[in-house]
N, C-alpha and C positions, 0 to 999 in steps of 0.2 A: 504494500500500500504506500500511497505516498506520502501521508504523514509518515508512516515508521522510517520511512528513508528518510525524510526529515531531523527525525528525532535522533535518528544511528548519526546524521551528519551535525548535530549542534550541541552545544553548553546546554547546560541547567540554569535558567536565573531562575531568582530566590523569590519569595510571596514579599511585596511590599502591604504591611500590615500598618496598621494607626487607629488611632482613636474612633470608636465606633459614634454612630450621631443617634442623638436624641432622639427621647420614646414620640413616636408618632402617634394619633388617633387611630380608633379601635372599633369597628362596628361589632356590632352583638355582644355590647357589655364586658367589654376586655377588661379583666380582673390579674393581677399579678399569680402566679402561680403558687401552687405550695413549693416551696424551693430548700423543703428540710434538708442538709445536708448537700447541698447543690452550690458548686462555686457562685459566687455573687454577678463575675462578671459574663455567666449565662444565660442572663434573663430570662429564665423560664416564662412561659407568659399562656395563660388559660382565657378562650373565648366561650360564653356562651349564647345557646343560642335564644331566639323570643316565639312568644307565640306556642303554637303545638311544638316547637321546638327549644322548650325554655327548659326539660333536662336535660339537654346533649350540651355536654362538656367538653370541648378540644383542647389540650395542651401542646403546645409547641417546646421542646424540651431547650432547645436554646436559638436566641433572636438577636443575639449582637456578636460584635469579631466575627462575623461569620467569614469563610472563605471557602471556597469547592469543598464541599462537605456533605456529608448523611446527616441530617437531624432527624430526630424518634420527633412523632406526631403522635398521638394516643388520643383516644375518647373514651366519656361515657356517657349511660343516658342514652345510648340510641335504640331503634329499632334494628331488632334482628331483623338481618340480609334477609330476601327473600327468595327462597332454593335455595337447596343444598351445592347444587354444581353450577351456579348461572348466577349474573345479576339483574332479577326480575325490579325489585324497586326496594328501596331502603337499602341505601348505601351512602359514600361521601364521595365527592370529586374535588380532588385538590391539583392545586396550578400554583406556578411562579409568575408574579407580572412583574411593571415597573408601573408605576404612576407618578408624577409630581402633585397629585390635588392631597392637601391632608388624609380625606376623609377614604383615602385608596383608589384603587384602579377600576377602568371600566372594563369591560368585557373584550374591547379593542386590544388592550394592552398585555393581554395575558398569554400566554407561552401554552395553549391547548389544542389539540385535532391533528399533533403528530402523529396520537399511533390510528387515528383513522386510516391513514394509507395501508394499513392490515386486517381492514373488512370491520363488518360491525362484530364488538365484542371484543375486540384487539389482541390478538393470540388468542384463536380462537375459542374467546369465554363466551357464553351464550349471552348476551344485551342486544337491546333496544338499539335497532336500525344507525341512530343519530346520534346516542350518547357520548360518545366518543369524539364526534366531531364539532367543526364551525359552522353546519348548515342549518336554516332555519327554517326549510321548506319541509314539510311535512305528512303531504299528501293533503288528507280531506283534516289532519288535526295542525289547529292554528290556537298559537299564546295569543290571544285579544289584546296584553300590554305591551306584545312587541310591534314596534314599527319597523316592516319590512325593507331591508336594506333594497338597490335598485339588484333585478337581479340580472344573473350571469346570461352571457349567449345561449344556453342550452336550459334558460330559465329557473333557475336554482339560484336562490339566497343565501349566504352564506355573511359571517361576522366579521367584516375588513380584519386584517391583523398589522396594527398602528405599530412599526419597530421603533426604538428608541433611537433611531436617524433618522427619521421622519422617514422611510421609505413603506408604501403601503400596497396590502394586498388584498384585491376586494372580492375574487374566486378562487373557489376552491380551498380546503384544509390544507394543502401543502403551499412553502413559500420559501423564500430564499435561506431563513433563519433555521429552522429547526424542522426537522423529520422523525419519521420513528425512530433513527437511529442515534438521534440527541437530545429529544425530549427528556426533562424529566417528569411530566404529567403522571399524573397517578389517576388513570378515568375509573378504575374501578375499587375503592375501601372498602372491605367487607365487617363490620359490624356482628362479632358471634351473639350467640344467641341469651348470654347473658347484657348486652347491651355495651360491652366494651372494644376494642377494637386499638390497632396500631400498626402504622406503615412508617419505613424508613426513607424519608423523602429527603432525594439530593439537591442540596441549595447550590443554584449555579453564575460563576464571576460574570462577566459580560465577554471573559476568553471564552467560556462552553457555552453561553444565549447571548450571543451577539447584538439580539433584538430587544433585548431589557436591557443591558448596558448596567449592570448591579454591579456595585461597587467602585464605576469608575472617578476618578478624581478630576479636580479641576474643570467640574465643566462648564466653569465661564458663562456664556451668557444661559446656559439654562436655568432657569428659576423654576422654583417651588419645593416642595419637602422634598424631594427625591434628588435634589442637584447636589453634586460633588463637589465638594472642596476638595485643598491641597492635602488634607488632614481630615478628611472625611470622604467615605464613597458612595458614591449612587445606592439610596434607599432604594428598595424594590417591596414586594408584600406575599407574602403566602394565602393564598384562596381556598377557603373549601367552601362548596357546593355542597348543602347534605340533600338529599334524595330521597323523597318518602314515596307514598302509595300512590299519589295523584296527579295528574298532567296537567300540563299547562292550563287546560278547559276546564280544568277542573273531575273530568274523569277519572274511575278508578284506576289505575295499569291492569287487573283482568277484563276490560273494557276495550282492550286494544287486540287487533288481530294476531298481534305475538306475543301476546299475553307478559310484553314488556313493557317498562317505561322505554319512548323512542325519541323524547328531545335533547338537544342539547344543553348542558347546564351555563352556555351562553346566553341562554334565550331569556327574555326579561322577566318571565316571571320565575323562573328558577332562578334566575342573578339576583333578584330581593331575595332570599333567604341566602344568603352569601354569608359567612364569617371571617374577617381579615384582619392577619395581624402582620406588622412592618418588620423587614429585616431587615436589620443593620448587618453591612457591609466593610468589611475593612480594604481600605484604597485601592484602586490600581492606579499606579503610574509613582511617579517621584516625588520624594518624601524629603531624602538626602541634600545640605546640602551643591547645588553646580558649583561645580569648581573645586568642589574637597580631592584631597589624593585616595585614588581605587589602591585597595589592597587586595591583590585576587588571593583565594582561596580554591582549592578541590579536594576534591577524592568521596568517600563510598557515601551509595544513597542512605544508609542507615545515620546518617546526621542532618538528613535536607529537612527532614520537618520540625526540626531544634532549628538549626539555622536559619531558617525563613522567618521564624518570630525574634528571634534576635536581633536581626539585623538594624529594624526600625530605631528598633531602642535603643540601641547602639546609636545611629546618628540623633536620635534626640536626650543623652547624655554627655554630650557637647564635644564627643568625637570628632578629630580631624578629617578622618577616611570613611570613604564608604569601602566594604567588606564584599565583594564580590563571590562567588563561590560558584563553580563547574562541577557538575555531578560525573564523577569519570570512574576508573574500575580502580578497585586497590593495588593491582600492577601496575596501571598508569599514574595511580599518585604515589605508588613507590618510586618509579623511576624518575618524580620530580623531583623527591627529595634528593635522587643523588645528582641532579644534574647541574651543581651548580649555582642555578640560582632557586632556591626551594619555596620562595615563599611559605605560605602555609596550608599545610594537606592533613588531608582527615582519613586513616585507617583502620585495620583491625590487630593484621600483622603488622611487626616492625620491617625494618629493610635487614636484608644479609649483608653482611660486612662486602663482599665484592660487587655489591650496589651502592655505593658510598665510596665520594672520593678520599684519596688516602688524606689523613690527617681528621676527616669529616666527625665531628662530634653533635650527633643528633640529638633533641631532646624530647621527650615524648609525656605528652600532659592528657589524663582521661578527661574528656569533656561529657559522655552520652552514655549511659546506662539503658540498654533497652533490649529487642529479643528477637529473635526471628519468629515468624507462626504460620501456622497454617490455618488463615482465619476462613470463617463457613457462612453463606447466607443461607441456608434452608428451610422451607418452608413443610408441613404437614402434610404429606400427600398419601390418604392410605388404601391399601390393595383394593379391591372390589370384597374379598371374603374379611377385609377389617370389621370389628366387632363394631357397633353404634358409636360406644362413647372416642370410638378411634374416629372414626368418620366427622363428630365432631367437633374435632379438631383441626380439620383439613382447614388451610391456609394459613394457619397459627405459628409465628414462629419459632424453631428450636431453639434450645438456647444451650445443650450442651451439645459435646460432641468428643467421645475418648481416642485417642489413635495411639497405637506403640508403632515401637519402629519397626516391624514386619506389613503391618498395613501400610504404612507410608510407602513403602518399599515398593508393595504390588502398587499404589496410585504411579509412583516415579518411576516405573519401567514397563508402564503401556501393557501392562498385565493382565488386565480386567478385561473381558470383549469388547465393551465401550469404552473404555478407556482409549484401545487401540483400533479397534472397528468390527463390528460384531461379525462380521466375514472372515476376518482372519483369521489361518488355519492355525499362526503360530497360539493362540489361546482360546482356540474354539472350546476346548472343556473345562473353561476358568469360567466363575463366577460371573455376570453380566457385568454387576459393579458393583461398589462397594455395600450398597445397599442390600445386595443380593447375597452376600458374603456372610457366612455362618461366623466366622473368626470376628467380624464386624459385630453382628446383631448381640452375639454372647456378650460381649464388651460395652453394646449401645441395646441395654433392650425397649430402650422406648423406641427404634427403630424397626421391631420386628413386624408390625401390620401394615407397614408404609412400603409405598413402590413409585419409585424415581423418575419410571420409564429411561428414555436416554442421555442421564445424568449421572455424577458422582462415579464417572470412571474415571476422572484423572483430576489435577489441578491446575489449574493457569500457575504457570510456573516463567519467570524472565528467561530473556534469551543472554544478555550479556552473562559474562564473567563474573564474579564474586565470592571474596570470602568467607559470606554467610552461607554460600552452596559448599563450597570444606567445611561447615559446621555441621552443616545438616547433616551430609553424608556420613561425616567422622562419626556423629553419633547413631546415623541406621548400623554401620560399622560396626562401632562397640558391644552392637548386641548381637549373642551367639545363633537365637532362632532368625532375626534378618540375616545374617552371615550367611546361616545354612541355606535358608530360601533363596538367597542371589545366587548361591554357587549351586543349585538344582536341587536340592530337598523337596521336596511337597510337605505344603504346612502342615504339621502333625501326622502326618501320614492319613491323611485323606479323613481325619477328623471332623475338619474345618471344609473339608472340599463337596462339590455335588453328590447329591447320590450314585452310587455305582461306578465315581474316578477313584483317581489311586489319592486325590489332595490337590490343590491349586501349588501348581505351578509357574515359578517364574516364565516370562518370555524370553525365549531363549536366544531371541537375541541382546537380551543383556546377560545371559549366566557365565557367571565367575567374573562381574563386574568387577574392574582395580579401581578400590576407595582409599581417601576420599578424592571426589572430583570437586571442579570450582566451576561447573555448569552442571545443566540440567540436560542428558540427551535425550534425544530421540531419535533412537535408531531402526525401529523396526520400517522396512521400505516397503512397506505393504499398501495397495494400490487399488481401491474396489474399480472395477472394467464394469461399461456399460454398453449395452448391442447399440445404442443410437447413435452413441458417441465416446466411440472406440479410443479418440486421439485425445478424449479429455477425462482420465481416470479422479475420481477421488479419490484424493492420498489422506494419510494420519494427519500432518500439518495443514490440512483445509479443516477437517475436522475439531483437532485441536494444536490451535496454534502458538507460539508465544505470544510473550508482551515485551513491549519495549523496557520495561524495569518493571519492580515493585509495586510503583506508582499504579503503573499502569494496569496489572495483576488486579490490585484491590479498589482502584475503580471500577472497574470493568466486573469483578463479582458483585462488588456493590449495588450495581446497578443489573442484576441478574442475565447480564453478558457473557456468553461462552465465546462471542469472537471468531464464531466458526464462519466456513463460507461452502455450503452444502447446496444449497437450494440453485440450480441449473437455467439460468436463465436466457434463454433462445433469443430473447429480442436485442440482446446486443450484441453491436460490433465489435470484435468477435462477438459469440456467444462467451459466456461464460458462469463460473459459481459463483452467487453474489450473495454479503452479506445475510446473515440469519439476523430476523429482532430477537431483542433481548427477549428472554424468560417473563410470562406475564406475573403480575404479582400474585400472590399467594400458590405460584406454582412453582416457584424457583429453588434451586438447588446447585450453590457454587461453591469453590470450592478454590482458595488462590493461598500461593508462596509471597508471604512478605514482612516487611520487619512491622514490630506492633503499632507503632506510631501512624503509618499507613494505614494498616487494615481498621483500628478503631475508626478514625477519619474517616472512611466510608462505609462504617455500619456493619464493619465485620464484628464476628465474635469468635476469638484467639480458642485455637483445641485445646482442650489440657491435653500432654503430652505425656509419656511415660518415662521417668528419667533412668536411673541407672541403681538405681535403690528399688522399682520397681513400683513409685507413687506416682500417678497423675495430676501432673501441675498445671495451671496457668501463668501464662506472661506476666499476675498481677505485680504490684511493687514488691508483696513478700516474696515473690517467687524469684525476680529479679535479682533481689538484693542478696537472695541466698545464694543462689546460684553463679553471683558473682564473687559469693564467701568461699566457694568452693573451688576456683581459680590460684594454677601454681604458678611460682613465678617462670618465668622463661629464659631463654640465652640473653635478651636484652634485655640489661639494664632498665626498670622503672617499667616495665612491661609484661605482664603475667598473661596467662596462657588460659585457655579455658579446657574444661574436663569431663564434657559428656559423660564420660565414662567410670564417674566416682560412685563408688557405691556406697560410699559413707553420707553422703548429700541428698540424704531424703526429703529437707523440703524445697530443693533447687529446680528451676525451671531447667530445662536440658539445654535451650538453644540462649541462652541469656547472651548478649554481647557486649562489648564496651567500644565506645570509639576511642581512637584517642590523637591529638592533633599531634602535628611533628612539624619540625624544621630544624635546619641546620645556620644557627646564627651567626656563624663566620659568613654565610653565603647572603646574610642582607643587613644594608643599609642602617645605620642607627635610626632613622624615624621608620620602616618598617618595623626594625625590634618594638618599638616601644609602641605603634600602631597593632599590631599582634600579640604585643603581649596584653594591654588594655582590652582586647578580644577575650583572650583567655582568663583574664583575672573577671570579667562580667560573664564569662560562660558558667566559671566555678561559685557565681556570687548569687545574685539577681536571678539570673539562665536556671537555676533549678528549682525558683520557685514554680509549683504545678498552675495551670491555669491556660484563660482560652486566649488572654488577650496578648500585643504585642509586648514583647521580653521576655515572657513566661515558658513555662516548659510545657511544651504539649503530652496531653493524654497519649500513654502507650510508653512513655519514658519514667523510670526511676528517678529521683532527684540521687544523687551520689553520696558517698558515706563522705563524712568528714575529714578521716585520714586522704581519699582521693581528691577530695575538694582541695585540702588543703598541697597536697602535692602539686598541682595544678597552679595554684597562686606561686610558690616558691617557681616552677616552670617556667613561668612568664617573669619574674623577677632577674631569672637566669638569660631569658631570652634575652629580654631588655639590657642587662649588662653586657653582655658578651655581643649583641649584635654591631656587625661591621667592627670585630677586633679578630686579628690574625692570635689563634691561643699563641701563648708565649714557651710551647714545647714545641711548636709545631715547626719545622724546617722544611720549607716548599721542595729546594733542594732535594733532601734524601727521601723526603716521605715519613718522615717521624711523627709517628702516633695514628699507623695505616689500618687498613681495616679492622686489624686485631682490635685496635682503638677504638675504632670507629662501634665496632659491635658492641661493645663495654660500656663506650659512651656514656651517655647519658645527662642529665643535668648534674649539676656541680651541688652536691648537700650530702657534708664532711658530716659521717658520723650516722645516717640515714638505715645503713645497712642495705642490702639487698630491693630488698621491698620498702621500704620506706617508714619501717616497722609496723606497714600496713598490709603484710602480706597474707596475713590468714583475713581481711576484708577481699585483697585479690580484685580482678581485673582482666575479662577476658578478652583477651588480646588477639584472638584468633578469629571473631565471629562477625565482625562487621563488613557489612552487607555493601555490595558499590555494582549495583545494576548501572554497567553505563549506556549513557547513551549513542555511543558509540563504538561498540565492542561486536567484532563478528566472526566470534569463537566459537558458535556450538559448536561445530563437529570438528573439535580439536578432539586428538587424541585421550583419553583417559589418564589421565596423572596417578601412577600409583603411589601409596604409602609412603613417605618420606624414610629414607633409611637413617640407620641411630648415627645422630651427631651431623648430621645433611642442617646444613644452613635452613631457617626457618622459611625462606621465599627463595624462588629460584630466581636469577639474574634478568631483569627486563628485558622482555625481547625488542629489538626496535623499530616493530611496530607500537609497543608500550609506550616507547618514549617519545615516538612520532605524534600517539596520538597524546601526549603529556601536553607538547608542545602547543597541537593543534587546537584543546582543551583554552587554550590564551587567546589564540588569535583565528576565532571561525572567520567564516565567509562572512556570514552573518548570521544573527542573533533572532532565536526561538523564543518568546520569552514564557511559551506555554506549554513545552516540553512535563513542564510539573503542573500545568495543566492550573496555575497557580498566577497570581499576580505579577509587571513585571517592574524590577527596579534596581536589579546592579549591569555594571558596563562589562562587557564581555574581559573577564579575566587576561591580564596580561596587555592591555589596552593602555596607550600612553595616557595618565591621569589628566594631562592637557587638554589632551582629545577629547578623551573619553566623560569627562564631566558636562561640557557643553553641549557633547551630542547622545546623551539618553531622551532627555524629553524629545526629541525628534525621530529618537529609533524605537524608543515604545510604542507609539502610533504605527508606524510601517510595519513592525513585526504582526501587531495585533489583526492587523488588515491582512498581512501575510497570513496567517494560520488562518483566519475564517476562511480563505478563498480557497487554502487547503482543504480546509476541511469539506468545502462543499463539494470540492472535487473528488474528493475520497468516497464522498459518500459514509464518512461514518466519525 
């Protein structure tokens, strides 16, 4: 696609975050929420409704800082759905608009009748003809309060859609801004039958709804509640439409020949019972300020969503520099550090001494506590022979979800039939998927009445390098029944397996897999043939393909995306497989690789995992914090290592990671040192307080233990002193104080010991995550086991270092790669330049991506 080539060819810039704006007005009695035990700067906010609508209760779980995010919406008070498998009437419809009038948006404004383009019902749920879309025409049923728009050539009315660039669309549900394949509309809430209900609705910047323009800054001459300041972004408002028994005319819904409601909740008299509440928006565009000196930054994505709320803070504590930062792979920001000039890079492992120039004394400070997951959206979906009170529950969210590392195992090596493609002979007599999985159901038995259909055979997993994929795998590794399953055991010997096999067995085209790797493969070439069209096979990676990072992984589940491209489409030039819609709601079942901080961000919920003690943890702080207790130290200096495989560490998360920053301060400038180190001493200070808004630490992160904080602060102290000073051992000449050195290194604190006498706190130094956006490694070779005393990273290749470089100075600048706000200058950019010319390459990029995206189709 050509976003992904996009994304493989550009930087990460960072979410420009700021002060959220002021509580707006509130139709249907907007009451502040109960907020017991809820950060403040949340604002939980509960509307209710009036009228035969005065119990239904909606809560918006959070309404300010918002940025590309999942918010929880819940209600109570409603009328149970009507049907069990359809939605006949009694339900909600919720939408994102943009309005400037206090009192909210009009029906023009709002972001709804993308998933119209998928027939009525929207994946195929059983509803009412219209609900879904922008049309008003109705047949012989007419709103009497609506005034009929003029209508279209082929005589059909339909709801202009007024974009926030004044450009307007006056037929048809489809339009330049948003499709089914970017919507986030929710046309269908189902309401259980005790009256409560809840959907995870994705709030989106004006980089993902171009036609709301939410969040954006600076917008000058627009007036009214919704205009952006410099320090403030584009209000925008959350919509729900509730839906009861009766039509516009006032008829029943079994009153109608499809025994549905069939209008659209545009239509004026379903827009009066509307409930809207305002979202606050944090910035886009520049915050920083022009003219200050860029400090670029890189390396693994398991620090972007710490660094994106820092950043702000940073230049509104009276910092010189703006802070830039490239999301590149932990090879590529190893081979910065030795190159020379290192600025500052974020990893997990340290550099091996013959990656580091001779004399090179690195220093390495923890900044990020946090984990890798395999976070899950799944919804209730149960067999046909399910008992009542399982049927019930259909569409209801799960909320756990247990996995060891032998199931993991069969998701990551295309082992399942669905997983890999239910044709293929290499696992025709393995389980369909995971659901289907005896070894699963014993582990998950609230799962055993549910059926997936073609789901839950594998995970959205990145395509780049990373090493959080050495974590993960070190830890399927560690365990002896994964071992035996990769190298061809059948699990338990046919215990766990169908009836009448010998046990699910691996696919054998990964058996006797050499772990750990630092990708995700996929190698099985299996290709389904069709009689019509011989020359265009469906392969695995049409089915399931990667994602450009993490990022991308946990949005894309988030939003009940598999990503696949199955569906055969004839009418184009060529023909070919065109995007799948997302998973309708309350049917969805995903399943994605990514570090916590991500997956929480869009509505994931982290597996508890099985660690090495043989308990199921979660990612939560306690798991974290222990799991990071559990960390030895390693070959470098001020750098500990992590240990999936302790069996003493029963309450440790298994995949816990640490980032930690590095450079080498002979290699910069005295105002870099003390610009960097001012970074580091606010990352260990401020940076770990928890919270949503700008400087805080986002959800999915640990705040750090004390000993590491404090180590951190001394780091930067170190930096500061020593930067742009040749050490006074050092002899350019001979090479005095060379790798050997270099390896030992570390920062200078006489008396510290080893660890820092914080070493049973620990520091896993092995597990941070750097999906880059530019890495095009899958089908490298397998890296096997490191052998005893093997330097802890192997030497950058120089493509590592190429693209190290290339990481400073792109073509040009993506600023929505993180799908995120934009606001530092492309790393490695003369600070001359590069200060006066963001405000004018923010604009361009952003215009760039929409045009992409529309072209892409997705």
């Amino acid at each position: 696609m050509k976003i992904a080539r996009a994304r493989r060819a550009l930087s990460v810039l960072v979410v420009a975050l700021c002060c959220a704006l002021g509580s707006g007005a509130l139709i249907g009695g907007a009451v502040p929420a109960d907020a017991a035990g809820a950060p403040a700067d949340r604002s939980p906010v509960t509307v209710s409704g009036t009228g035969d609508l005065a119990d239904l209760k909606v809560t918006v779980a959070q309404t300010r800082h918002l940025v590309n995010e999942v918010v929880k919406v819940s209600w109570t008070g409603g009328a149970p759905t009507r049907s069990d498998t359809s939605y006949a009437a009694d339900y909600l419809q919720i939408m994102q608009c943009w309005g400037d009038d206090p009192s909210g948006p009009d029906p023009e404004q709002c972001q709804f009748g993308g998933s119209a383009a998928l027939g009525p019902g929207a994946g195929n749920q059983a509803a009412g003809a219209y609900t879904n879309g922008r049309q008003l025409s109705y047949g012989q049923l007419r709103d009497p309060k609506q005034e009929m728009p003029p209508p279209s050539p082929t005589g059909i009315s339909y709801v202009a859609f007024h974009s926030v660039t004044g450009q307007i669309t006056r037929t048809g549900n489809s339009n330049d801004f948003f499709d089914s394949n970017t919507t986030n509309e929710v046309p269908y809430a189902r309401t259980n039958p005790d009256g409560t209900g809840e959907v995870y609705f994705e709030a989106q910047t004006a980089v993902e709804a171009p036609g709301l323009g939410c969040g954006e800054a600076g917008a000058g001459d627009k007036a009214g509640a919704g205009a952006g300041t410099g320090t403030e972004g584009r209000l925008c408002w959350l919509v729900v439409v509730p839906r009861g028994t009766t039509e516009v005319d006032g008829s029943a819904y079994t009153a109608r020949p499809s025994g549905f409601l069939e209008s659209s909740p545009l239509s004026a008299t379903n827009w009066e019972r509307r409930l809207v509440v305002p979202l606050h928006f944090e910035p886009i565009g520049q915050f920083c300020p022009i003219g200050a000196d860029e400090r670029p930054t890189l390396g693994n994505e398991m620090i972007a969503e710490a660094v994106s709320r820092w950043q702000p803070a940073l230049c509104r504590t009276g910092g010189r520099s703006i802070f830039g930062y490239a999301q590149v792979t932990d090879d590529t920001a190893r081979a910065k550090l030795g190159s020379g000039t290192p600025g500052l890079v974020f990893l997990g492992r340290p550099a091996a001494a013959d990656q580091l120039p001779a004399g090179a004394e690195p220093v390495y400070a923890p900044v990020a506590l946090s984990g890798l997951t395999i976070g899950f959206l799944i919804e209730s979906q149960s067999s046909f022979s399910a008992p009542e009170e399982v049927r019930a529950r259909d569409g209801r969210r799960l909320t756990g979800l247990k996995l060891n590392q032998r199931l993991v195992a069969k998701l990551l090596t295309e082992s399942y039939r669905d997983g890999n493609s239910r044709f293929a002979p290499s696992v025709e007599n393995n389980p369909f998927n995971l659901g289907h999985d005896p070894e699963f159901v014993a582990l998950n038995p609230e799962y055993a009445d549910l059926d997936f259909g073609g789901k839950l055979g594998d995970a959205l997993v990145p395509e780049a390098l990373a090493d959080t994929a050495r974590l993960l795998w070190s830890w399927v590794d560690a365990d002896p029944a994964a071992r035996e399953f990769l190298d061809g055991t059948p699990d338990d010997e046919g215990r766990y397996g169908d009836p009448g096999n010998a046990g699910m067995k691996v696919n054998p085209h990964y058996r006797e897999l050499g772990l750990p790797l630092d990708h995700f493969p996929k190698s099985d070439p299996f290709c389904q043939q069709f009689e019509d069209r011989p020359d265009n096979p469906l392969c695995v990676q049409d089915k399931h393909p990667y994602t450009s990072d993490m990022h991308g992984a946990a949005r894309a589940a988030g939003r009940g995306d598999p990503l696949s491209r199955t569906t055969w489409d004839s009418t184009t030039n060529p023909p070919a497989y065109k995007k799948d819609p997302a998973q309708p709601a309350g049917q969805r079942a995903m399943l994605a690789v990514a570090d916590t901080a991500t997956a929480l961000r869009f509505g994931l919920i982290p597996a508890q995992l099985r660690n090495a003690a043989g308990k199921y943890v979660a990612p939560a702080t306690a798991g974290l914090l222990a799991g990071q207790a559990a960390m030895k130290p390693g070959a470098v200096k001020d750098v500990l290592e992590p240990a999936p495989g302790d069996r003493t560490a029963k309450a440790a998360y298994p995949l816990t990671s640490l980032v930690y920053a590095a450079t080498v301060p002979a290699g910069l400038t005295e105002a870099e040192g003390k610009d960097y180190a001012e970074f580091l001493t606010y990352a260990a200070g401020t940076g770990q307080q928890p919270g949503v808004a700008a400087g805080t630490l986002p959800d999915g992160y640990a705040p750090l233990p004390k000993a590491l904080r404090d180590r951190t602060v001394r780091a930067a102290a170190t930096i500061a002193a020593r930067a742009g000073k040749v050490p006074a051992d050092a002899d350019p000449g001979s090479g005095t104080g060379g790798p050997g050195a270099a390896a030992g290194g570390g920062m200078a604190d006489p008396g510290s010991g080893t660890a820092d006498g914080g070493a049973s706190l620990g520091a896993t130094g092995g597990a941070a995550g750097g999906a880059a956006a530019g890495a095009d490694g899958a089908g490298a070779a397998p890296s096997g086991s490191p052998k005893p005393g093997a330097s802890p990273s192997a030497p950058p290749s120089k493509a590592a270092a190429a693209e190290a470089e290339a990481a400073l100075t792109p073509p040009w600048v993506l600023g929505a790669v993180r799908n995120v706000v934009l606001i530092v200058l492309v790393a490695g950019l003369a600070a001359a330049v590069a200060g006066p010319l963001l405000p004018r390459v923010a604009p361009v990029v952003a215009a760039r991506l929409r045009a992409l995206r529309r072209e892409d189709g997705t």
